[in-house]
Backbone bond lengths (Angstrom), bond angles and torsions (degrees), N, CA, C in turn:
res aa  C-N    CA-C-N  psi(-1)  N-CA   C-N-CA  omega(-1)  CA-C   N-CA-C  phi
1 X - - - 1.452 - - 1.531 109.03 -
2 X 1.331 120.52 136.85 1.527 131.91 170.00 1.374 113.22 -64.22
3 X 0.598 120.01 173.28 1.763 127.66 173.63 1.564 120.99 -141.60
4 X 1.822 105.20 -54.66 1.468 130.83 -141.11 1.582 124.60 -149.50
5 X 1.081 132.93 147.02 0.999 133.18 -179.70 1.324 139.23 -112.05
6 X 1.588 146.60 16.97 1.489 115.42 -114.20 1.701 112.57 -116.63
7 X 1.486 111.14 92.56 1.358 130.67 -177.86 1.758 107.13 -22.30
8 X 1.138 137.68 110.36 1.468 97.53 126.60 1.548 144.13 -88.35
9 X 1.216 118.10 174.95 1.522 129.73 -161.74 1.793 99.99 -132.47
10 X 1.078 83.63 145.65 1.575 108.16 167.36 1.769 115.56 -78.78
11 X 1.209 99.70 152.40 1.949 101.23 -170.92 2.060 87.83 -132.84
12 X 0.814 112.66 139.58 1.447 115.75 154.23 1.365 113.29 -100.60
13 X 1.196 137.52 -35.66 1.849 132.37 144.91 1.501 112.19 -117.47
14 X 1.250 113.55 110.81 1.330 128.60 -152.21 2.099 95.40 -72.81
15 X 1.049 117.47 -36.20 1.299 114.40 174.59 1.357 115.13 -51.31
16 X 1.798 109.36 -67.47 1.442 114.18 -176.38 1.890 106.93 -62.40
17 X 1.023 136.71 -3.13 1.466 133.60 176.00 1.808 91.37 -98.03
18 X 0.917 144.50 -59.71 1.412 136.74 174.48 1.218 122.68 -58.05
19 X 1.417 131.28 -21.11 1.657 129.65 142.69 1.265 108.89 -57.64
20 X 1.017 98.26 -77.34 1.949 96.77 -177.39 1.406 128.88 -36.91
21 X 1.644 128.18 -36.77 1.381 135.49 152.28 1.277 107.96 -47.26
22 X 1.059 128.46 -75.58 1.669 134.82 159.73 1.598 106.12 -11.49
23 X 1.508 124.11 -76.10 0.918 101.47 -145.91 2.086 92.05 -107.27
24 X 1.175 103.67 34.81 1.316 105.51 155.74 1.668 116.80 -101.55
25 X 1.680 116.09 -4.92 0.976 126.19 161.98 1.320 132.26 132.14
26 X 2.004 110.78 2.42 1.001 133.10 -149.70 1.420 91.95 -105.29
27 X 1.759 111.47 155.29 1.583 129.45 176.96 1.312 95.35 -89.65
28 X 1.434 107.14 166.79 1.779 111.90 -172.07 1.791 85.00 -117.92
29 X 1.371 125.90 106.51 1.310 127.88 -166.25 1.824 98.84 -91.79
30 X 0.947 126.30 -35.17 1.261 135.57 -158.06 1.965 100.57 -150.59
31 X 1.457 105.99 143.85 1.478 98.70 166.99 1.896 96.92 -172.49
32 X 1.387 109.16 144.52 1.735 104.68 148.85 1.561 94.84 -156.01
33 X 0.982 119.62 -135.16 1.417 120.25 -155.04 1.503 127.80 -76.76
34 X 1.513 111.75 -20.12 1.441 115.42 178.41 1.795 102.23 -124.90
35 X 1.051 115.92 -9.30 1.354 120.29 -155.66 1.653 117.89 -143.60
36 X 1.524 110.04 127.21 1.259 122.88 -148.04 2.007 106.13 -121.45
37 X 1.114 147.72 82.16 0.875 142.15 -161.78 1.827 91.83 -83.46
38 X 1.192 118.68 135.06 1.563 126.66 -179.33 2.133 105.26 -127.89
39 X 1.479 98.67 130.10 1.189 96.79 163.20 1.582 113.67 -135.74
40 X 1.396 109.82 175.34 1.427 114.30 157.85 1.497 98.95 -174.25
41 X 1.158 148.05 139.65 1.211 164.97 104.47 1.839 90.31 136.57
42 X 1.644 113.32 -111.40 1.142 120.85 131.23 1.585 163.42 -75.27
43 X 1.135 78.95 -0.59 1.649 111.69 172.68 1.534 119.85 -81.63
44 X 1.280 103.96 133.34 1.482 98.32 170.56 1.600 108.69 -169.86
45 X 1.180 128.07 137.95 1.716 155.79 -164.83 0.936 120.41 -156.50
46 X 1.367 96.92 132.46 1.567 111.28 170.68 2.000 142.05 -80.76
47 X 0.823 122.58 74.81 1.619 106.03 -167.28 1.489 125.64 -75.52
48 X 1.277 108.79 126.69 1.642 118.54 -159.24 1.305 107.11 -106.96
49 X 1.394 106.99 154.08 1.755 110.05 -175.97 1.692 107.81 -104.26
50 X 1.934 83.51 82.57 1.841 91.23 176.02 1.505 84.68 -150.52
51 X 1.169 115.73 -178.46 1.300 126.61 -165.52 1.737 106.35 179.45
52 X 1.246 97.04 129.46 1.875 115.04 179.42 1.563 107.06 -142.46
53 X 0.428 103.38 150.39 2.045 108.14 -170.26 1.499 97.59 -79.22
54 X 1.107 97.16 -64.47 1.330 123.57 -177.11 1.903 119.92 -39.19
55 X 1.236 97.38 -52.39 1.507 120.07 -162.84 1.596 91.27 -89.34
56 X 1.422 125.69 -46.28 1.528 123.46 171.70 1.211 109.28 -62.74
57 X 1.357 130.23 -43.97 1.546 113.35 175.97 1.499 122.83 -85.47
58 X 1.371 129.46 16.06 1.221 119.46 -178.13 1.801 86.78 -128.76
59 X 1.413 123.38 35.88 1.581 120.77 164.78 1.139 99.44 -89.58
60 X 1.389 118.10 162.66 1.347 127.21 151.25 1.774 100.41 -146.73
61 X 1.117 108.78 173.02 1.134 107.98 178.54 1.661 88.98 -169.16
62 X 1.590 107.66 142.40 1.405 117.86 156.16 1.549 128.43 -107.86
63 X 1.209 92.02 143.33 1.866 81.91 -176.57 1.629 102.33 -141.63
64 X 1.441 127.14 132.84 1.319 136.01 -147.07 1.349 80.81 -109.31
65 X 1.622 114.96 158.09 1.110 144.95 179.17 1.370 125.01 -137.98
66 X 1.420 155.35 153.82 1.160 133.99 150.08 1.533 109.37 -101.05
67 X 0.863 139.84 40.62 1.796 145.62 148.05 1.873 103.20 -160.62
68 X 1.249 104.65 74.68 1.308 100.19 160.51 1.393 117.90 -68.33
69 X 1.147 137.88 -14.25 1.681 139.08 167.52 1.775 98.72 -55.86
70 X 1.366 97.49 -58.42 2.188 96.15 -177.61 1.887 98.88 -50.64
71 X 1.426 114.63 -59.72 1.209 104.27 -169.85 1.524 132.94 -61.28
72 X 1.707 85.20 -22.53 2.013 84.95 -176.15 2.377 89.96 -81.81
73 X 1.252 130.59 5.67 1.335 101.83 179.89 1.543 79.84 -112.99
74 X 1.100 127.42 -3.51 1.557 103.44 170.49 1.601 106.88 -72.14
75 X 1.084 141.38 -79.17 1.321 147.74 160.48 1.418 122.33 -35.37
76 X 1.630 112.04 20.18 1.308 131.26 158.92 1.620 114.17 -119.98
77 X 1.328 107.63 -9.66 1.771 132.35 175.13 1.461 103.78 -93.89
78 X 1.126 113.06 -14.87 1.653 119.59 173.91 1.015 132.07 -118.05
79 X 1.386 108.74 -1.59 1.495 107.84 -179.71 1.494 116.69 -85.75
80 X 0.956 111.93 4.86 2.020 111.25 178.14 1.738 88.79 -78.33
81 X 1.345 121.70 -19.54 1.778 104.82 -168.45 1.342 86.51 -92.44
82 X 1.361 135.24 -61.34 1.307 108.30 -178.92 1.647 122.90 -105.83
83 X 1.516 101.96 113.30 1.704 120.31 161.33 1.279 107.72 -13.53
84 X 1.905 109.32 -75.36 1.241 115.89 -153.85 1.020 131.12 -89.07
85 X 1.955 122.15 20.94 1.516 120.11 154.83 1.307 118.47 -95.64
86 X 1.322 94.17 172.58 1.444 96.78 -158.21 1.719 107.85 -150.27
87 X 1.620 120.10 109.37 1.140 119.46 -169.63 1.517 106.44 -126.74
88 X 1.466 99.61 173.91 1.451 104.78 -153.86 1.866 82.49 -111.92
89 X 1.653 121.69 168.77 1.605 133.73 168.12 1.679 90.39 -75.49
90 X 1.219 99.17 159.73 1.741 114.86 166.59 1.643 117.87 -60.93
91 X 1.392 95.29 121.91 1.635 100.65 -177.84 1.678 99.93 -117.23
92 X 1.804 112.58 144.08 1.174 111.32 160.17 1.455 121.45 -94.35
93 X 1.679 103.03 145.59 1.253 90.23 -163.01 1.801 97.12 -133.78
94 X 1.117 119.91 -169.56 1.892 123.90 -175.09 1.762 89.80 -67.89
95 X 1.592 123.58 -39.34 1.459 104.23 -173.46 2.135 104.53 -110.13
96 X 0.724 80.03 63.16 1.556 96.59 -173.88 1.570 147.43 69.43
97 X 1.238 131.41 -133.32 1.173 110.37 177.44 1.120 109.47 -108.51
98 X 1.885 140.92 143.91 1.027 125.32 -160.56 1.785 109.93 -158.39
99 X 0.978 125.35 166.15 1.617 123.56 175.42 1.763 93.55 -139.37
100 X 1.564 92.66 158.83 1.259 116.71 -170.07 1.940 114.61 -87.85
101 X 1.083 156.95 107.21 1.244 122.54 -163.25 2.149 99.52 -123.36
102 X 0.881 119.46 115.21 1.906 117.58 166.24 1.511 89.28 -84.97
103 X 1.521 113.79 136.79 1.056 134.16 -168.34 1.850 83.82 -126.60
104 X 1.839 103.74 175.63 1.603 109.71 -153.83 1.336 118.80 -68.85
105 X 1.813 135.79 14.02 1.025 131.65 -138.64 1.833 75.24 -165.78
106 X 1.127 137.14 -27.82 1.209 132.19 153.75 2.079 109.43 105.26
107 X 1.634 92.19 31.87 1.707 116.43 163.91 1.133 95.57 -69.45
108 X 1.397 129.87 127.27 1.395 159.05 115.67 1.461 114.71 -8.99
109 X 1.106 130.79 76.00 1.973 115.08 -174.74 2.035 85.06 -96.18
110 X 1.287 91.59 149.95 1.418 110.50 153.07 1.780 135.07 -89.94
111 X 1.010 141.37 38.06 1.355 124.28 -144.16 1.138 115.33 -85.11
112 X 1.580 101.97 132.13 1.847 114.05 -146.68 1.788 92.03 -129.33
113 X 1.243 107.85 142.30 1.660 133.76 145.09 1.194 115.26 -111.11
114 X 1.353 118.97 103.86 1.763 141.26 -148.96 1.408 93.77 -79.40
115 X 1.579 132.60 -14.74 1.403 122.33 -129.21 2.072 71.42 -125.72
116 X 1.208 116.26 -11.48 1.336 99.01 178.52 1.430 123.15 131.75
């Protein structure tokens, strides 16, 4: 039986990607020098201090919400700290309603409300 999931991600400055988890809302469950275990609800990922261009831009990851409207203006309340993300307005789509988010290392998040 499955249980769990827990991605890691690439950081291109492993500090500014561990603020930003933080203050996108996430607990720091685990951490030492290269490696960042992140949780909050059921969710949980790791961000590691490696970096590939390549391998960061072909991530994606989805992560479900039940008020993606609160989350896409939270990560519009934060974006003056970081320049270099970059998110899309809420689009509906065949699996619900969703926004686009590039996080500091340039991971792809999906953030979805399944229900619409």
């Amino acid at each position: 039986m499955l249980s769990m999931i827990q991605p890691f991600i690439p950081t291109i400055d492993f500090e500014i990607s561990k603020q930003f988890y933080i203050d996108l809302g996430f607990e720091i469950a685990y951490e030492d020098d290269s490696l960042t275990l992140f949780k909050k609800d059921k969710v949980s990922f790791f961000i590691q201090q490696a970096y590939e261009k390549t391998w960061a831009e072909n991530t994606m990851i989805q992560l479900y919400t039940d008020d993606v409207n609160a989350f896409l203006e939270h990560v519009k309340s934060i974006k003056s700290k970081y320049q270099m993300i970059k998110h899309t307005e809420l689009m509906k789509v065949h699996y619900g309603t969703t926004f686009h988010l590039l996080d500091p290392a340039g991971v792809l998040w999906h953030i979805t409300d399944p229900r619409g």
